[in-house]
KOLVEXTI-662002 format. One record per residue: residue in one letter; x, y, z of N, C-alpha, C, O in turn. Coordinates in steps of 0.1 Angstrom, whole numbers, padded with zeros to 4 digits, always signed. Layout:
BEGIN
AXYZXYZXYZXYZ
...
REM end
This chain:
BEGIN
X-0085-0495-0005-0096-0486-0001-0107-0493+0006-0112-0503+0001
X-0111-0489+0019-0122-0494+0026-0136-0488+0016-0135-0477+0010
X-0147-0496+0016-0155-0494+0008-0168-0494+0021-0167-0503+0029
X-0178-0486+0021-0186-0487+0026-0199-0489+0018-0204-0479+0013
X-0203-0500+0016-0211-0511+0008-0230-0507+0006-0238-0508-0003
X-0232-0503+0020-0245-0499+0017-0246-0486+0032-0241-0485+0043
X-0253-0478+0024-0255-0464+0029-0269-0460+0022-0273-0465+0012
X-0277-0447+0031-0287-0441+0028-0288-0424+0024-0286-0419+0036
X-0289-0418+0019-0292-0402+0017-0312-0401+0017-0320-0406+0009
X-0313-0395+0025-0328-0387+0016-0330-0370+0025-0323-0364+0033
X-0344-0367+0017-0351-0355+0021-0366-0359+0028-0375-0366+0024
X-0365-0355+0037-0377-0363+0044-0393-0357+0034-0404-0363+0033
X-0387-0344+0030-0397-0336+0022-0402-0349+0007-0412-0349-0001
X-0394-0358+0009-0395-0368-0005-0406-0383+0002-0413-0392-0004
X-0404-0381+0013-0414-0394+0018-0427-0394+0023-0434-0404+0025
X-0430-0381+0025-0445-0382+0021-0455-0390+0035-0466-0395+0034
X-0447-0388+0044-0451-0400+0054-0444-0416+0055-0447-0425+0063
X-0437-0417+0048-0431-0430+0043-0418-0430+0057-0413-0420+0063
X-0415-0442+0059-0409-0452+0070-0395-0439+0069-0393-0438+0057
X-0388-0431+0075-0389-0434+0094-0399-0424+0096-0400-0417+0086
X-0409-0422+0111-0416-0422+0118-0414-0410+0125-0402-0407+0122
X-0417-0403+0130-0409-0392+0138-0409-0398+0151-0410-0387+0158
X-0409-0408+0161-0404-0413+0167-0396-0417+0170-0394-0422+0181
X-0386-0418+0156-0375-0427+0156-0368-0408+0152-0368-0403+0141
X-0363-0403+0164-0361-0386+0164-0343-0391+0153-0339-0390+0141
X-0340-0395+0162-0322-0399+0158-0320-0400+0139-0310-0395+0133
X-0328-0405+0133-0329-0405+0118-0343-0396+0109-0344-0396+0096
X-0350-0390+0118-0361-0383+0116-0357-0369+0105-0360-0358+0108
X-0354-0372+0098-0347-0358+0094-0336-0360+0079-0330-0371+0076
X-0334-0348+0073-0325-0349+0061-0310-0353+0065-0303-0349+0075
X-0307-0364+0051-0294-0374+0052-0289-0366+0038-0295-0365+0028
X-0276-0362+0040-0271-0357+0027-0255-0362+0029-0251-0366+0040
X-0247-0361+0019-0231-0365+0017-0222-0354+0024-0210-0356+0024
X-0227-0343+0031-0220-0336+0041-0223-0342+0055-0216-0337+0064
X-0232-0350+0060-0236-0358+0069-0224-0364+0072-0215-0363+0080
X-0227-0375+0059-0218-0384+0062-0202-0385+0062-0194-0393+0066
X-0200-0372+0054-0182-0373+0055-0177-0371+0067-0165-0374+0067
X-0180-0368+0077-0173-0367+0088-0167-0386+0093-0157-0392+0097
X-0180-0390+0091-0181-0403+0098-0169-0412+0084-0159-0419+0085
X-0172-0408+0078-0161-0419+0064-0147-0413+0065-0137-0420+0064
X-0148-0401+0068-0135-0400+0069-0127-0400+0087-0116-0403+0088
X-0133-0397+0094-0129-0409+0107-0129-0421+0106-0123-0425+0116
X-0135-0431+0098-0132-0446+0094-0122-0448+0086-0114-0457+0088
X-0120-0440+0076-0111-0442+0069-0118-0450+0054-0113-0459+0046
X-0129-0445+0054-0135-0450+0041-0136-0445+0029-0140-0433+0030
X-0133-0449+0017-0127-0439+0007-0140-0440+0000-0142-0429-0007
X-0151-0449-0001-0164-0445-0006-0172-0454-0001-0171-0460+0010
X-0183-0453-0012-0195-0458-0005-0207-0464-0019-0208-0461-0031
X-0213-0470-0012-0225-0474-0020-0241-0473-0017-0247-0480-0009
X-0245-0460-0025-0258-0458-0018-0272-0462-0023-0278-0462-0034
X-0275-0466-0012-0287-0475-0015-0303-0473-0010-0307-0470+0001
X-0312-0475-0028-0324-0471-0022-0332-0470-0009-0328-0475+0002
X-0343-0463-0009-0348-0460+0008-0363-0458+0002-0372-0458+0010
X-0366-0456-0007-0382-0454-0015-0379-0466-0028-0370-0470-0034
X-0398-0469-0027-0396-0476-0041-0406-0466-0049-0418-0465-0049
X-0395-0456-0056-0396-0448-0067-0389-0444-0070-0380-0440-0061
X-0386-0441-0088-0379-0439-0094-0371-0429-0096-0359-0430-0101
X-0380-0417-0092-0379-0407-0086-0363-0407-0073-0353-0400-0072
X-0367-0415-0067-0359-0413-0057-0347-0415-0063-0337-0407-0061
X-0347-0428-0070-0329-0432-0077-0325-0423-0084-0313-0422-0084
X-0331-0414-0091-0324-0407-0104-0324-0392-0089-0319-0381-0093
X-0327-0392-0081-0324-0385-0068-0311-0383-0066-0302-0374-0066
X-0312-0401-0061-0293-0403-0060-0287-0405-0072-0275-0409-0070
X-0290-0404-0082-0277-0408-0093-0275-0390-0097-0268-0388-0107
X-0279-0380-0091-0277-0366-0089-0270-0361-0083-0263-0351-0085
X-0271-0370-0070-0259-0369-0061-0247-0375-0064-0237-0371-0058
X-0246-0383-0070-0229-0387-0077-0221-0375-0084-0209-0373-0084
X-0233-0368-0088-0228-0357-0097-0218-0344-0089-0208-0337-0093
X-0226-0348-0076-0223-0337-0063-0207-0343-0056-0197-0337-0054
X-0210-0356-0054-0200-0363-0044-0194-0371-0049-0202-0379-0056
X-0179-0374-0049-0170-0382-0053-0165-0393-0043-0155-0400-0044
X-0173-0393-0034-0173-0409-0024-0187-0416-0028-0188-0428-0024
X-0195-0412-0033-0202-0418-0038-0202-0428-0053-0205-0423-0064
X-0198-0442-0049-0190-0450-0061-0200-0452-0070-0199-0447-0081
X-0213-0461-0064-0224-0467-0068-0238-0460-0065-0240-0450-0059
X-0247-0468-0072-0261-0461-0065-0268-0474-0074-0270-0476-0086
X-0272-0482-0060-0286-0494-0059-0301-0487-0058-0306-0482-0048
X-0308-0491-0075-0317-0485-0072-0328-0490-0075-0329-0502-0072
X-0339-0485-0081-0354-0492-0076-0363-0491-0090-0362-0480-0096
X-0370-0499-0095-0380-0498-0103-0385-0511-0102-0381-0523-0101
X-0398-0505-0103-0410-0516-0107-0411-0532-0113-0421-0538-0117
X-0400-0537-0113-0400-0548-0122-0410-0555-0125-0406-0566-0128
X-0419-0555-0125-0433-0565-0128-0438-0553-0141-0445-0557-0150
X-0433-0541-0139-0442-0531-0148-0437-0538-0163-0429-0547-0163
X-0444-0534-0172-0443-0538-0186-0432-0530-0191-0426-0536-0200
X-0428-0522-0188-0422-0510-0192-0406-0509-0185-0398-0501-0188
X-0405-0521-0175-0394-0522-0167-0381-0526-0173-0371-0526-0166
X-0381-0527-0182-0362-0532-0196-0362-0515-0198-0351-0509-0196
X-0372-0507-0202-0369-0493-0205-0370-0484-0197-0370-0472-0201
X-0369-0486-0185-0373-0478-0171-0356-0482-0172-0349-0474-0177
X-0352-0494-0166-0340-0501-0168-0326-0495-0174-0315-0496-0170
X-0336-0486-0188-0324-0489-0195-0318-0476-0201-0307-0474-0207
X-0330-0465-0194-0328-0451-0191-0320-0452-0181-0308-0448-0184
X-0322-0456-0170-0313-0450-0159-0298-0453-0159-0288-0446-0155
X-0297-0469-0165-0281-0470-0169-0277-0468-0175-0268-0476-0179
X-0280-0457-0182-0274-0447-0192-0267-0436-0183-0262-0426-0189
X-0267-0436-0165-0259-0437-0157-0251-0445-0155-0255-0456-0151
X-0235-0440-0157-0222-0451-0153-0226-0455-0135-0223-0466-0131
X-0230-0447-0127-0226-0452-0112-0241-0454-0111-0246-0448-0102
X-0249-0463-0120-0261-0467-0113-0253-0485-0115-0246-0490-0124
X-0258-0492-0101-0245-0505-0102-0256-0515-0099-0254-0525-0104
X-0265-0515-0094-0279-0524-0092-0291-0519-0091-0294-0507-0093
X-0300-0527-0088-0315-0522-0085-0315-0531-0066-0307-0538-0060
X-0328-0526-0064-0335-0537-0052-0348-0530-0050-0351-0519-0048
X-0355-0540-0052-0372-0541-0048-0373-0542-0031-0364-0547-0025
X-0384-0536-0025-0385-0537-0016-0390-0547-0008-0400-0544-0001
X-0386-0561-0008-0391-0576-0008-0395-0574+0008-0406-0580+0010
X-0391-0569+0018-0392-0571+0030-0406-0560+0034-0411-0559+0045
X-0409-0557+0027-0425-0548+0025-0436-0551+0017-0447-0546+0018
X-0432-0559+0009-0440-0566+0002-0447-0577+0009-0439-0586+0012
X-0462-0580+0014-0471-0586+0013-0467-0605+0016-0466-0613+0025
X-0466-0605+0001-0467-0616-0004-0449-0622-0009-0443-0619-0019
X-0446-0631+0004-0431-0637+0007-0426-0642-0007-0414-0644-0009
X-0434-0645-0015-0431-0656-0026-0428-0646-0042-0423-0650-0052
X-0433-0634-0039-0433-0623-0050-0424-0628-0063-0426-0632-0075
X-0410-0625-0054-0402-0623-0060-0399-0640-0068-0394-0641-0079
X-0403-0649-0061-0403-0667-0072-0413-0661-0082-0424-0660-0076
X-0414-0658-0094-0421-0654-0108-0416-0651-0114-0410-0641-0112
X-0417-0661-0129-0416-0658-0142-0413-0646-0142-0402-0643-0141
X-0426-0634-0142-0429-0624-0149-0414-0611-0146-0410-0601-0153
X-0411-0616-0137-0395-0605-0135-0387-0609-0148-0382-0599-0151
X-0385-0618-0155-0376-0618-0162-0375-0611-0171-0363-0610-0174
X-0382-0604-0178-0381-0592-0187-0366-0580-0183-0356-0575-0188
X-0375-0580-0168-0365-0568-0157-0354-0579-0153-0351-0575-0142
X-0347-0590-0155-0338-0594-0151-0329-0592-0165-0318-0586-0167
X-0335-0597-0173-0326-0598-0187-0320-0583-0189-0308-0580-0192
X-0332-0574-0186-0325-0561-0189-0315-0556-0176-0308-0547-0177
X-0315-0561-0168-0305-0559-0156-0288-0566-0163-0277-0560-0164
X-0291-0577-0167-0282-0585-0171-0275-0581-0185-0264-0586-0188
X-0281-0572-0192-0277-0571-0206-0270-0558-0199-0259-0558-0203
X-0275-0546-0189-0270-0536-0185-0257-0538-0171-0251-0529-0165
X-0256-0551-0171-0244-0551-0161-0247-0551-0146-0238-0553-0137
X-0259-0548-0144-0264-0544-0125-0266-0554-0117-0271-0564-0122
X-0263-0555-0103-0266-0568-0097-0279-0561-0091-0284-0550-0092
X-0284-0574-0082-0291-0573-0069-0294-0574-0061-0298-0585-0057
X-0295-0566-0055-0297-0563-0038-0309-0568-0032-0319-0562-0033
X-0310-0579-0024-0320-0588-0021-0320-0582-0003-0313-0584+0006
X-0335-0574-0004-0336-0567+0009-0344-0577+0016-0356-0576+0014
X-0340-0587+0025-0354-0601+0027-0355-0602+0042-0345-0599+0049
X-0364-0605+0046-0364-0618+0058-0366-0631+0062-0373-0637+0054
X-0363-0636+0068-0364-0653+0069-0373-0658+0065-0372-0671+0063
X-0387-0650+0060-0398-0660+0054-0393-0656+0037-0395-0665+0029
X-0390-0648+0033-0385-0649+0022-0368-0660+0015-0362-0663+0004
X-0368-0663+0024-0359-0672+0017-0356-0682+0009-0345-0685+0006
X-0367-0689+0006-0370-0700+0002-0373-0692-0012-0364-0696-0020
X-0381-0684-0017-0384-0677-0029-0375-0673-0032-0372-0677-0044
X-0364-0662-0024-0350-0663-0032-0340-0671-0032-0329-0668-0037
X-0342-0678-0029-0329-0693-0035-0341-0698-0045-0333-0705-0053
X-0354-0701-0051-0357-0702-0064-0356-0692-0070-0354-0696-0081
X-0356-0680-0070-0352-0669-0081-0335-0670-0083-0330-0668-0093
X-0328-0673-0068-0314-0669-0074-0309-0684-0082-0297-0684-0087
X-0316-0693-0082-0316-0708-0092-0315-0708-0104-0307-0714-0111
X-0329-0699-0107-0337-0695-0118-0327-0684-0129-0327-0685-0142
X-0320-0676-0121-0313-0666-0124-0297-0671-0123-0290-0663-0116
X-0292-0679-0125-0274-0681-0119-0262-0675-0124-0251-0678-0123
X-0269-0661-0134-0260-0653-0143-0263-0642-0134-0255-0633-0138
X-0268-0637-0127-0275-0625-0120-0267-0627-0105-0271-0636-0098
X-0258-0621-0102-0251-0614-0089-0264-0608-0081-0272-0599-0084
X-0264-0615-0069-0272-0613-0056-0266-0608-0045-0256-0613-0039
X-0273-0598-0042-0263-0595-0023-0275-0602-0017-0284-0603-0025
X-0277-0608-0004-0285-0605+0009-0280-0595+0016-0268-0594+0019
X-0291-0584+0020-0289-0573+0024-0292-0576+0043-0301-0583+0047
X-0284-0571+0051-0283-0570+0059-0287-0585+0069-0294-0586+0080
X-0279-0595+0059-0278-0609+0066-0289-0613+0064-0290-0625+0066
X-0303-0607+0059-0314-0613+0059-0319-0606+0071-0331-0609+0069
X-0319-0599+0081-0322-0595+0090-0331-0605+0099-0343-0606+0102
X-0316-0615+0104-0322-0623+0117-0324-0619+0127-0316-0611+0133
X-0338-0624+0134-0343-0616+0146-0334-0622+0161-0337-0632+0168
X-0324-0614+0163-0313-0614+0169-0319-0611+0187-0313-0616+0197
X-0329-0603+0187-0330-0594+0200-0344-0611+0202-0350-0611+0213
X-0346-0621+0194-0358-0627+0203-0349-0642+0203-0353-0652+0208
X-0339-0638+0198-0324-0651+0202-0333-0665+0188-0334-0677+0190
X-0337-0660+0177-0337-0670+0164-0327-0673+0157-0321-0663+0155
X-0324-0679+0153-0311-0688+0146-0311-0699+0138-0307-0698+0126
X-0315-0713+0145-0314-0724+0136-0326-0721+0125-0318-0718+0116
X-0337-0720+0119-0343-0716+0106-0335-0703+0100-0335-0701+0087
X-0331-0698+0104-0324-0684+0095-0313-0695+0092-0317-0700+0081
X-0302-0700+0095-0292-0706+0094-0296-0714+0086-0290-0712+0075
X-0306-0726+0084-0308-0732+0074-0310-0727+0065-0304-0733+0056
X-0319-0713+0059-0319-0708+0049-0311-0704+0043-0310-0708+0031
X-0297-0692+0052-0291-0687+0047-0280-0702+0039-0275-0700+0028
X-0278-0717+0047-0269-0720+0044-0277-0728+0026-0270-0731+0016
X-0288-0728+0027-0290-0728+0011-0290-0718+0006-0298-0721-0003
X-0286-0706+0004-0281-0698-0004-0272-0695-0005-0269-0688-0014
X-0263-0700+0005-0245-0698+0003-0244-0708-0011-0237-0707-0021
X-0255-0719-0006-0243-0731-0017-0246-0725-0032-0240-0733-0040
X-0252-0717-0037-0254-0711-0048-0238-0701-0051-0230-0695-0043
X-0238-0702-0062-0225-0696-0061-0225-0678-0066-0214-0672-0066
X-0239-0673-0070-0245-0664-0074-0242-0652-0064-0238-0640-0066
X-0245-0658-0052-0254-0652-0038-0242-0652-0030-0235-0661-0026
X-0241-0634-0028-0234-0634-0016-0241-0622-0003-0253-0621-0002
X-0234-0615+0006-0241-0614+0016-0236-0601+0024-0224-0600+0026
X-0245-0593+0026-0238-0580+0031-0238-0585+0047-0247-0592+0053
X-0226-0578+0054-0224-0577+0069-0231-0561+0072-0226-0550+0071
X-0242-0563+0074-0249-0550+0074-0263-0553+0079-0270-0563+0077
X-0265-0540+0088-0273-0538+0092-0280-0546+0106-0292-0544+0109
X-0272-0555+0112-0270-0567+0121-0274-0556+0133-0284-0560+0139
X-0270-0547+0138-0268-0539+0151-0281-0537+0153-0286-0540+0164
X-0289-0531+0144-0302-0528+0143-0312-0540+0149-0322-0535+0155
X-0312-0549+0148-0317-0564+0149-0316-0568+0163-0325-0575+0168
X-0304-0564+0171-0299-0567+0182-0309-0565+0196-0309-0570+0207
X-0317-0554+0189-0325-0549+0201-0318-0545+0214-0309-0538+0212
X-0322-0549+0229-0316-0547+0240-0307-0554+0243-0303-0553+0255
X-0298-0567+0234-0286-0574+0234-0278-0564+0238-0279-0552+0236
X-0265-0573+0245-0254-0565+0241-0245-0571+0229-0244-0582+0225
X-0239-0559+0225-0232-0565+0209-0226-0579+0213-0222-0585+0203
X-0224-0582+0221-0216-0595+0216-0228-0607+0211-0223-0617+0205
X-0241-0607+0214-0250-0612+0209-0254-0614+0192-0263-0620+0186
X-0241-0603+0188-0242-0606+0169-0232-0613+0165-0231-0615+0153
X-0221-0619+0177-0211-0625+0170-0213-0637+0168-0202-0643+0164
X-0223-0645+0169-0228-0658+0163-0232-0659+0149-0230-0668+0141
X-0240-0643+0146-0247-0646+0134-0236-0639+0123-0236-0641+0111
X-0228-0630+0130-0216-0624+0123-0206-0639+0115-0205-0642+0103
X-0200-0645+0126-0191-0656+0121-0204-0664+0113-0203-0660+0102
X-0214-0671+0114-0223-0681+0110-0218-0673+0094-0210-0680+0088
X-0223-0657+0087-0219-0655+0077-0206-0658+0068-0203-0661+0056
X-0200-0655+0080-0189-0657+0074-0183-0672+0065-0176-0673+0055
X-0191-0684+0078-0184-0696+0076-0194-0698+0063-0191-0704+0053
X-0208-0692+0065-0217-0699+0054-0209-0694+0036-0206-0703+0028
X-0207-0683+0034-0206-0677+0023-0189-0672+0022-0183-0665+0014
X-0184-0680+0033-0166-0674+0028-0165-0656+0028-0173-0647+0027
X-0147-0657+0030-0149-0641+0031-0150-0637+0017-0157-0627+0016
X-0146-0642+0003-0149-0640-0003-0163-0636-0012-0161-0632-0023
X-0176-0636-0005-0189-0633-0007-0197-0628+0002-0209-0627+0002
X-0183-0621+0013-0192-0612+0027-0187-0598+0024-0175-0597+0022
X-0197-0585+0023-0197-0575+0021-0204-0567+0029-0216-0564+0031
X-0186-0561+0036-0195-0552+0044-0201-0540+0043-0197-0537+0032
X-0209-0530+0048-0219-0522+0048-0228-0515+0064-0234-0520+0073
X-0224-0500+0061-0227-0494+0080-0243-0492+0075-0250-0489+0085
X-0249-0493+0065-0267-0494+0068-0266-0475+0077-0276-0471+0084
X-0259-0471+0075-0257-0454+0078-0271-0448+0072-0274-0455+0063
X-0279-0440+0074-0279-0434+0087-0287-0443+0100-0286-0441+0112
X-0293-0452+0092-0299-0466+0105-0290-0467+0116-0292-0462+0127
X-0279-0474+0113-0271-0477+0124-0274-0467+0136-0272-0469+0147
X-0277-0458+0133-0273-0447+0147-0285-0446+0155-0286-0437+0163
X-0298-0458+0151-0307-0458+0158-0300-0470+0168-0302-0468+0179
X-0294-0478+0166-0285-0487+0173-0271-0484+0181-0267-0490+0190
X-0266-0475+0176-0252-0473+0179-0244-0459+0172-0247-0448+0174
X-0235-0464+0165-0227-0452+0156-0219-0460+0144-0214-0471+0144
X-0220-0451+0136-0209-0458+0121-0193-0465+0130-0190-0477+0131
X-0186-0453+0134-0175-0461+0143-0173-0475+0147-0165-0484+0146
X-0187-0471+0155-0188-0486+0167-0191-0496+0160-0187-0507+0165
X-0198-0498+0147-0204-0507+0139-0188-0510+0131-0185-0522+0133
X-0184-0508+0128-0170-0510+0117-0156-0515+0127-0145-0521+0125
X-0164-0508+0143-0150-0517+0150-0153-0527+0152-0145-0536+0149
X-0163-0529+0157-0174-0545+0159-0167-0553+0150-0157-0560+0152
X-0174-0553+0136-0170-0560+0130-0154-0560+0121-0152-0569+0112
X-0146-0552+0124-0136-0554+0120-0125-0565+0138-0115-0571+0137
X-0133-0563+0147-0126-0573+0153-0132-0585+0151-0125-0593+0157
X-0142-0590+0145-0150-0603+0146-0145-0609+0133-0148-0621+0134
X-0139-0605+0121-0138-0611+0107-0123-0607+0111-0119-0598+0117
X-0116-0620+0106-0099-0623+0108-0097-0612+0100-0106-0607+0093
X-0083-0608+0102-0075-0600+0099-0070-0602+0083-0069-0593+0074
X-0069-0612+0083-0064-0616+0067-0077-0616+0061-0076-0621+0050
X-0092-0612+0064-0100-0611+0054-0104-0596+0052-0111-0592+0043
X-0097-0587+0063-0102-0575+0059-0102-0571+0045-0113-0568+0039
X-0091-0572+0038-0093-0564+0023-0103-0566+0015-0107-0559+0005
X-0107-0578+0020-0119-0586+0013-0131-0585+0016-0140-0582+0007
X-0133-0587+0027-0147-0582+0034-0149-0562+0031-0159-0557+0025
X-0139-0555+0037-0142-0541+0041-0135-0534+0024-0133-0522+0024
X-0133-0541+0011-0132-0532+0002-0135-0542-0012-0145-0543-0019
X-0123-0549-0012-0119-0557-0025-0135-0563-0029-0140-0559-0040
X-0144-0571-0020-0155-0579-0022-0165-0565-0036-0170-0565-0047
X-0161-0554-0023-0177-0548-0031-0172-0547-0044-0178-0553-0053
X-0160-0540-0046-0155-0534-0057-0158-0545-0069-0164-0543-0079
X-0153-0553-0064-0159-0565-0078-0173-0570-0082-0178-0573-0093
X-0177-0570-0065-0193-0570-0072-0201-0557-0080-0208-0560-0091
X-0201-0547-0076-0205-0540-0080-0197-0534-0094-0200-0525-0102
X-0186-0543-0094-0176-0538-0106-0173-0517-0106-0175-0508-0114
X-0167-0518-0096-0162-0505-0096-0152-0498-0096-0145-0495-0086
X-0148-0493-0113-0138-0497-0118-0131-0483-0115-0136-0472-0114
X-0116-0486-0113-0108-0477-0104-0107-0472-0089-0098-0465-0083
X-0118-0478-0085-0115-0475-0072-0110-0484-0061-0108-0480-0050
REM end
């Protein structure tokens, strides 16, 4: 089964003004699981993993509703406060849902690059860890250095990098992202979503991702690359299609099952599918 690794649903009625923009017309608007079947089932994708888009709690127990509705929906990466005092029992309600499969903070909106290097998460890690959930590490290049000390700190805790780290691809950056990422490959915790790269590309043409495409690959093995269409985003860049042919010609042939299914399924431990 092709696994589509990270995906989005919302109601725009739920954001309150919150990121996208009505400028950005192409995603401006409600994402639901009848959206997206068209596009998974012309890929040939038998599910999916849907992943926060608000940091509220609210929003996850949103989507862990929608599981209830849709049976391509495997997982649901979701969101709580972890610094709150109250974050092991925020934690420990929600995975009292079988298809809630991680959390992720929103590190790439946060302020202060270093947040996430602190003690004080470990409360909310232990209870991640006693409940089985990985996490989804949404970063950019100045955060990297903080999470290779949290994912050090942590080496029982399963890490994605979400959307490669989102290297700035359209201003041609590379060797500092490359150094980072290649210290968190050597962690054996930390692996790395093929996601969300198109977006980054700006006025490139795609062939301008296939440096930082293979660079993943070689950094973290196919074994620890997971791919992900970043749906409904991608279509500010392109199309679900165009993004899954991309990268299904750029990752060898002999790593498909690994990259486009087998990888997530184990990380996120998703059992029977």
């Amino acid at each position: 089964m092709i696994i589509d690794a990270h995906q989005h649903f919302w109601l725009m009625k739920d954001r309150k003004g919150d990121w996208p923009p009505p400028e950005l017309a192409a995603i401006h608007r409600d994402f639901l699981p009848q959206d997206l079947a068209p596009e998974i089932e012309a890929a040939d994708v038998g599910g999916t993993i849907l992943v926060q888009s608000l940091p509220s709690v609210d929003d996850t127990r949103f989507m862990l509703e929608l599981t209830e509705e849709s049976e391509t929906i495997l997982g649901v990466v979701g969101w709580v406060e972890m610094k709150a005092v109250d974050a092991p029992d925020v934690i420990a309600e929600l995975a009292r849902s079988p298809k809630l499969k991680g959390l992720r903070p929103m590190l790439q909106g946060i302020a202060d690059p270093d947040w996430i290097d602190d003690p004080a998460l470990e409360p909310a890690v232990d209870a991640m860890m006693a409940h089985h959930l990985v996490f989804d590490a949404l970063v950019l290049e100045p955060h990297l250095s903080a999470l290779h000390a949290f994912a050090r700190r942590h080496p029982g805790l399963p890490i994605v990098i979400n959307h490669g780290a989102k290297p700035r691809i359209a201003e041609g950056h590379y060797r500092d992202w490359r150094h980072g990422m290649l210290r968190l490959a050597e962690l054996p915790n930390v692996s790395c979503k093929l996601s969300g790269l198109l977006t980054e590309a700006g006025d490139q043409k795609p062939e301008a991702l296939r440096p930082y495409i293979e660079t993943i690959l070689e950094l973290f093995g196919a074994e620890r690359v997971i791919w992900g269409s970043d749906w409904p985003v991608v279509n500010l860049a392109g199309s679900y299609a165009g993004w899954i042919t991309q990268c299904r010609q750029i990752v060898p042939e002999a790593d498909h099952d690994a990259v486009f299914g087998g990888n997530a399924r184990r990380f996120y431990g998703l059992q029977g599918a």
